[in-house]
C-alpha positions in Angstrom: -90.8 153.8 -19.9 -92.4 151.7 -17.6 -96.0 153.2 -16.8 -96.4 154.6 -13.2 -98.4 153.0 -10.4 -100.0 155.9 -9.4 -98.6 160.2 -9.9 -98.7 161.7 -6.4 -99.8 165.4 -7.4 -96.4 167.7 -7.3 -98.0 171.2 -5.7 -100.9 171.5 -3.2 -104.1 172.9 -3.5 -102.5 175.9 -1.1 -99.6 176.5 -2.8 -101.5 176.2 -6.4 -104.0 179.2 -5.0 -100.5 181.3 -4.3 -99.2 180.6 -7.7 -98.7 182.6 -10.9 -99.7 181.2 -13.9 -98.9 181.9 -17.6 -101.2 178.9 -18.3 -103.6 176.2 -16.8 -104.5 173.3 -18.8 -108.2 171.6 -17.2 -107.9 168.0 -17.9 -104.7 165.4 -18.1 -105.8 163.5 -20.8 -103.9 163.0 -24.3 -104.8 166.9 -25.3 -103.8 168.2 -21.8 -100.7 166.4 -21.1 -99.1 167.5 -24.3 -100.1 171.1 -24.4 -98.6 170.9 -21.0 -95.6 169.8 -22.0 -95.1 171.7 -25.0 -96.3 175.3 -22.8 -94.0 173.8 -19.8 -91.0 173.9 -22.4 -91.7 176.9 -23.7 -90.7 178.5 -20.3 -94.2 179.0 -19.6 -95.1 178.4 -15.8 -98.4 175.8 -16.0 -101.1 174.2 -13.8 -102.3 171.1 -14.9 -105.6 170.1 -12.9 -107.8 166.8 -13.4 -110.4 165.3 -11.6 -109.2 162.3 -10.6 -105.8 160.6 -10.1 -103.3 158.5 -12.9 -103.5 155.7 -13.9 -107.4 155.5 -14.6 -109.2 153.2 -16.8 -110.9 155.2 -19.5 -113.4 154.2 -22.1 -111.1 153.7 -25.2 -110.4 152.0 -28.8 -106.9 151.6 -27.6 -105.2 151.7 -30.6 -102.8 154.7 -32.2 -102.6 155.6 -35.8 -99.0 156.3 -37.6 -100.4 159.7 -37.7 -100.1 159.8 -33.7 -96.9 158.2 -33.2 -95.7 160.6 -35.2 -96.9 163.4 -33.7 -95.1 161.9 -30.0 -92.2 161.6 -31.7 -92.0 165.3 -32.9 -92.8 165.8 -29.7 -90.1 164.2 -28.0 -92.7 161.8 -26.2 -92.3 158.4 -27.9 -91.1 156.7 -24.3 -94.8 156.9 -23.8 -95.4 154.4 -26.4 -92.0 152.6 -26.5 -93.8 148.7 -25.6 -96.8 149.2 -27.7 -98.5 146.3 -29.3 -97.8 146.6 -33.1 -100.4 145.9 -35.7 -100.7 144.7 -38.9 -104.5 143.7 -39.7 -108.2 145.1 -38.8 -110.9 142.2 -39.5 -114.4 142.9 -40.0 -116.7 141.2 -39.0 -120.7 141.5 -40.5 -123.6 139.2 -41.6 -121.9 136.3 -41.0 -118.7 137.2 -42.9 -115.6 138.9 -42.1 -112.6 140.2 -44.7 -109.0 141.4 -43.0 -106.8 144.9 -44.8 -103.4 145.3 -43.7 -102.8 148.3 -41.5 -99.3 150.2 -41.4 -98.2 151.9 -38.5 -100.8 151.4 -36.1 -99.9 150.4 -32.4 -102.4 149.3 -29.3 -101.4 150.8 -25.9 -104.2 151.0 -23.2 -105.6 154.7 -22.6 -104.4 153.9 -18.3 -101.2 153.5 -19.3 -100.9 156.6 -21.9 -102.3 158.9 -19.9 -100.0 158.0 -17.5 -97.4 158.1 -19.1 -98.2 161.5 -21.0 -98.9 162.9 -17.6 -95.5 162.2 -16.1 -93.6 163.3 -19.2 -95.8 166.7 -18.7 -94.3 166.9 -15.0 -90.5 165.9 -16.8 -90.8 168.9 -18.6 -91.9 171.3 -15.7 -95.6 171.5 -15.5 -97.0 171.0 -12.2 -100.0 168.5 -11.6 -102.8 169.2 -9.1 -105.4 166.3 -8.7 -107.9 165.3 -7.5 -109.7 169.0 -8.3 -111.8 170.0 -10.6 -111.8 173.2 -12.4 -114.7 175.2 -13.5 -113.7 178.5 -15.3 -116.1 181.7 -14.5 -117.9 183.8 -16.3 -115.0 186.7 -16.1 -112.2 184.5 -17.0 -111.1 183.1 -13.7 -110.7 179.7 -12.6 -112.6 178.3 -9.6 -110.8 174.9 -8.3 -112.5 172.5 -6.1 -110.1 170.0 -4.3 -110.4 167.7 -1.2 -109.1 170.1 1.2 -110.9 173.1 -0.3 -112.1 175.7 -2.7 -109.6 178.4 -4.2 -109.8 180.6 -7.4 -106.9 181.7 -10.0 -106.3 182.8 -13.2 -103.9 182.7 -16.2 -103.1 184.1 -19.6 -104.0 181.0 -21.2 -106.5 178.6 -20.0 -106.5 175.2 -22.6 -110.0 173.2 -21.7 -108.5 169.7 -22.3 -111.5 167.7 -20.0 -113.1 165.6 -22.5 -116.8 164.3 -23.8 -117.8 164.5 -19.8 -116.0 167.6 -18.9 -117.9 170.0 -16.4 -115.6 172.9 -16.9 -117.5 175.2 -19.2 -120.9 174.6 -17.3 -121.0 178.3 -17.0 -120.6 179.3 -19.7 -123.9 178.8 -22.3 -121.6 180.2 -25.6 -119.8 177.3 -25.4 -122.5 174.8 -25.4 -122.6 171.4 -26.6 -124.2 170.8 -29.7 -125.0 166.9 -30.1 -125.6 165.9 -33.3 -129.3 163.8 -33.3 -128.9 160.0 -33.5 -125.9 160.5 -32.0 -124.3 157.2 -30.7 -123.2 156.7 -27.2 -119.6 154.9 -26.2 -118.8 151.9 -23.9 -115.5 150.0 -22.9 -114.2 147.8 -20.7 -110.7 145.7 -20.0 -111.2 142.0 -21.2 -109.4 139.8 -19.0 -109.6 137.0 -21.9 -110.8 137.6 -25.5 -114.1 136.2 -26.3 -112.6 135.4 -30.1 -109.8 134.3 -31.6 -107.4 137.2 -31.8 -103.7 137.4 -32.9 -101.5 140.3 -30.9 -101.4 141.9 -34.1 -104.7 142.4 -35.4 -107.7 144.6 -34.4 -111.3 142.9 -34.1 -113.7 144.9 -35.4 -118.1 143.5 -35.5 -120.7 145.3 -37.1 -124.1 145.4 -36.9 -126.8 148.1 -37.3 -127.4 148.6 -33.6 -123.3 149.6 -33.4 -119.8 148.0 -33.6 -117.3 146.6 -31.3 -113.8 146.4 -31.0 -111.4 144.0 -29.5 -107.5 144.5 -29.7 -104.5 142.6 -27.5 -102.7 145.6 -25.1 -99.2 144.9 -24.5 -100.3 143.6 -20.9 -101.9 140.5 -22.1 -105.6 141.6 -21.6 -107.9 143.1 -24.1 -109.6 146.3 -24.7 -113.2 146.3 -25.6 -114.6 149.7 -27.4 -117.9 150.3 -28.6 -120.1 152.6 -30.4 -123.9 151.6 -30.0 -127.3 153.4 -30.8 -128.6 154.3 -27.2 -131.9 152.7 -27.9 -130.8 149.5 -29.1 -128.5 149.2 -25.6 -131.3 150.4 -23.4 -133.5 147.7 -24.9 -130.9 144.9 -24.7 -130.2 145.9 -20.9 -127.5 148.2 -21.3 -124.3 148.4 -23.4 -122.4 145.1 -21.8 -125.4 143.2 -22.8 -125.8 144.6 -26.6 -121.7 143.4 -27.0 -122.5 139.9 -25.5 -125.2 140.1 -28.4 -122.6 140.9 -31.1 -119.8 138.2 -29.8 -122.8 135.4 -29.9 -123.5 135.9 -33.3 -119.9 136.3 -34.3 -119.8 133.1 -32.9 -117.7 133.8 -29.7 -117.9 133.8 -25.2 -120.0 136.0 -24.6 -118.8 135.3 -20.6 -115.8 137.0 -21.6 -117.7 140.1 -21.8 -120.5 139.9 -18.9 -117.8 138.9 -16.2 -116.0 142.8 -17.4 -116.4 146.3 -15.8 -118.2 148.4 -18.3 -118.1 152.1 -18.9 -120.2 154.8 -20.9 -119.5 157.7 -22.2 -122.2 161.0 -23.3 -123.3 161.2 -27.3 -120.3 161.0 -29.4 -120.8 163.2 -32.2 -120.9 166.9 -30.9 -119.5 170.1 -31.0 -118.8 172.8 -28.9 -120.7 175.8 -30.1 -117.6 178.0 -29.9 -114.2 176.6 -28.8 -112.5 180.2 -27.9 -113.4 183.3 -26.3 -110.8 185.8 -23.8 -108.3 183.7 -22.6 -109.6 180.1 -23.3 -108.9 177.9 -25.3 -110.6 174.7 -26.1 -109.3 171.3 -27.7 -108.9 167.8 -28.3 -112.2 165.9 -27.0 -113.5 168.8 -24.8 -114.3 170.9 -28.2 -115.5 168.7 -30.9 -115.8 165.1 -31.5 -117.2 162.5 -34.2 -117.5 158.6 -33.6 -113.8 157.3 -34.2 -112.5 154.6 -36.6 -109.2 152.1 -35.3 -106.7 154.7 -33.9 -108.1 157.8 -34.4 -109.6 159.7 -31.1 -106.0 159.3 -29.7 -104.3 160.4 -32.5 -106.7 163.2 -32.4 -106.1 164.1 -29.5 -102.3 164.4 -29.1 -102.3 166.6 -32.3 -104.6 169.3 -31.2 -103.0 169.2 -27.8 -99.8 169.8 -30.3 -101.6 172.4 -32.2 -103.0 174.5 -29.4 -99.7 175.6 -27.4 -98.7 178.0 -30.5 -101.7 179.5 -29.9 -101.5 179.9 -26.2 -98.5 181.4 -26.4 -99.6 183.9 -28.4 -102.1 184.4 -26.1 -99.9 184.8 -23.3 -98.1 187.1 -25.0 -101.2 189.1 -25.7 -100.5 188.6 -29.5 -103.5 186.5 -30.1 -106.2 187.7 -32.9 -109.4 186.4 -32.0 -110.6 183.2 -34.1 -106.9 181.9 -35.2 -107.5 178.9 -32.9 -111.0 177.9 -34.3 -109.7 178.2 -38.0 -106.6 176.2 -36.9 -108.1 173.4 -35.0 -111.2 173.0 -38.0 -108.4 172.9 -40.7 -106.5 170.3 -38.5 -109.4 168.0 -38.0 -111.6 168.7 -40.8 -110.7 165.7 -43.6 -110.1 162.9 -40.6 -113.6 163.8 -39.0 -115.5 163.9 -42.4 -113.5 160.5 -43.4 -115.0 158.9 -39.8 -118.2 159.9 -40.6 -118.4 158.5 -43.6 -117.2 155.5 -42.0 -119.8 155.7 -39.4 -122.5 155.9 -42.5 -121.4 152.7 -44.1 -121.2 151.1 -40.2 -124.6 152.4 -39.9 -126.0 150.7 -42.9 -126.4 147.0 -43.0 -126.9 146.5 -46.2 -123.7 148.4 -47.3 -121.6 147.0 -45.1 -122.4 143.4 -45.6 -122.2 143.8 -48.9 -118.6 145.6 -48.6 -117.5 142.4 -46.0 -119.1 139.8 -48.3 -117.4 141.4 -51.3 -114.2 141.8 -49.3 -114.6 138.0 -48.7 -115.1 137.1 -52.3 -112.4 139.8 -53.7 -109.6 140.5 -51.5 -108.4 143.2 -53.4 -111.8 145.5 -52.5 -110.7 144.7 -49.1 -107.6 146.5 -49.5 -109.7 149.4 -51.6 -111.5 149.7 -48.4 -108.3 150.4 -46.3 -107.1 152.5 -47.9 -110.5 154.8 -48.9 -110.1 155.1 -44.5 -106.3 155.9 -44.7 -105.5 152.3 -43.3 -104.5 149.7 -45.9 -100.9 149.2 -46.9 -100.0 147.9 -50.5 -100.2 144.1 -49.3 -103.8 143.2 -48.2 -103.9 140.4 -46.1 -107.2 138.6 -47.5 -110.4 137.3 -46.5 -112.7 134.5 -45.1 -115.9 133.3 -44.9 
């Protein structure tokens, strides 16, 4: 499936104001563009609305987890990801050191080209797409829509918040704050026109440091994705987040002109939670309702499964079935295990004495490598080995 240039938006912001709704889905992301698809299938007549138009260059790790593919393919949306890179190794990188695991099932696709790709699938299956407009929903349930050629308010039996870390679409609405967990680290990304290390198609980059980590993966179009999680101090003081990844490619020994001739995104405070995630017709998921600093693959695959495991629930809702907190049990029982195992992860990350330790060890003893993998849910039975 090739990915599309650009999606022309299928209804106008005229005829979207004269429509009924069963549901409307506030953000085309991962989350949105499945539950879209999944409701649109259904037989459930839905608006999808996003801010701006696809393809759109989003801060990323670019990288999917066997758990996500998975999920597409249940879905009956694997064209999405039918030309992803494979992989087969992550290396760390720390004090000096590195040590390689084997990795089973993992993929790298850029987030522009999924989101595309999700988005037009979504329209395949009968949603309609209105962009650019952003939604906002009101205190009593409705949904005001702002658009180029105008304001207009609806509503719908089922209203999934899908718009992300920076979503403005609960604004409103002070129950369903943001709670951002202190220390907090922010993201940054940007698309590498050359990698500033070595770096095979098949293997993920990842350098550690105690002021945050980097990671560099291949996409299938030849360039490379560069993600990042950094303490917000530590990028202020090194004059911003492009800067602070030059800093980690010199000591890994790399270009750090690679990096400072990129286009660099942020993103808010990573780790945070919405303080509720349901209430009347809404439904929150994916990014927009809680979120913990990812490892390799994980913030996409968490996103397509709760935009999976929302659509039951808006159905139910639709059909005035719904008993109040089903969805927030449901999405913390999805989620729970992989957000505790990345912040674990983000603990050893955080430590520089643990984690060189674990590299240098890994380096030594290949086999504690491969301990490590698998401890995160990434390591296959052959480990690939270490250097210095």
């Amino acid at each position: 499936m090739d990915a599309p240039d650009s999606l022309i938006a299928t209804i106008s912001p005229s005829d979207a104001a004269r429509g009924e709704w069963d549901a409307i889905v506030i953000g085309a992301g991962p989350t949105g563009s499945v539950a879209g698809a999944g409701l649109a299938r259904s037989g459930m007549r839905t608006l999808i609305v996003d801010r701006t138009v696809h393809p759109r260059e989003k801060v990323c790790g670019g990288c999917l987890s066997s758990a996500g593919t998975r999920a597409l393919a249940r879905l009956g949306l694997s064209r999405a990801v039918n030309d992803a890179m494979p992989l087969r190794t992550l290396r760390l990188h720390a004090g000096g050191r590195s040590a390689s695991v084997s990795i089973e099932g993992y993929v790298a696709i850029g987030r522009r080209t999924l989101d595309a790709r999700l988005a037009a699938l979504a329209l395949e299956a009968g949603a309609r797409l209105l962009w650019p407009a952003s939604a906002r929903l009101l205190p009593g349930g409705d949904v005001q829509i702002t658009s180029p050629s105008g304001d207009f308010r609806t509503a719908a039996a089922a209203v999934i918040v899908a718009d992300g870390l920076s979503g403005t679409s609960l604004r409103d609405d002070p129950a369903s704050a943001w709670i951002v967990r202190p220390q907090s680290r922010i993201g940054a990304g940007a698309i590498l026109d050359s990698s500033p290390l070595p770096l095979r198609e098949d293997e993920v980059a990842m350098l550690c440091h105690r002021e945050g980590y980097l990671g560099l993966v291949r996409l299938p179009c030849g360039r490379v994705n560069a993600a990042a999680a950094f303490d917000p101090r530590a990028a202020r003081n090194a004059g911003g987040p492009a800067r602070l990844a030059a800093r980690l490619i010199e000591r890994a020994g790399g270009d750090a002109q690679a990096i400072d001739r990129a286009r660099w995104k942020g993103t808010p405070a990573l780790t945070r939670r919405r303080a509720r995630i349901e209430a009347r017709c809404m439904l929150v998921a994916g990014d927009a309702a809680r979120y913990v600093e990812p490892f390799t693959g994980e913030g996409m695959t968490w996103a397509i499964e709760s935009g999976e495991s929302v659509v039951p629930h808006a159905l139910s809702m639709a059909r005035r079935e719904y008993r109040t907190g089903q969805w927030t049990r449901a999405s913390t029982r999805l989620l729970r295990r992989r957000h505790l195992t990345c912040a674990a992860v983000a603990g050893v990350l955080r430590s520089p004495l643990a984690l060189e330790m674990i590299v240098t060890l890994g380096a030594a003893r290949p086999s504690l490598a491969s301990m490590l993998g698998r401890w995160i849910g990434l390591s296959s039975p052959q480990q690939v080995g270490a250097s210095a």
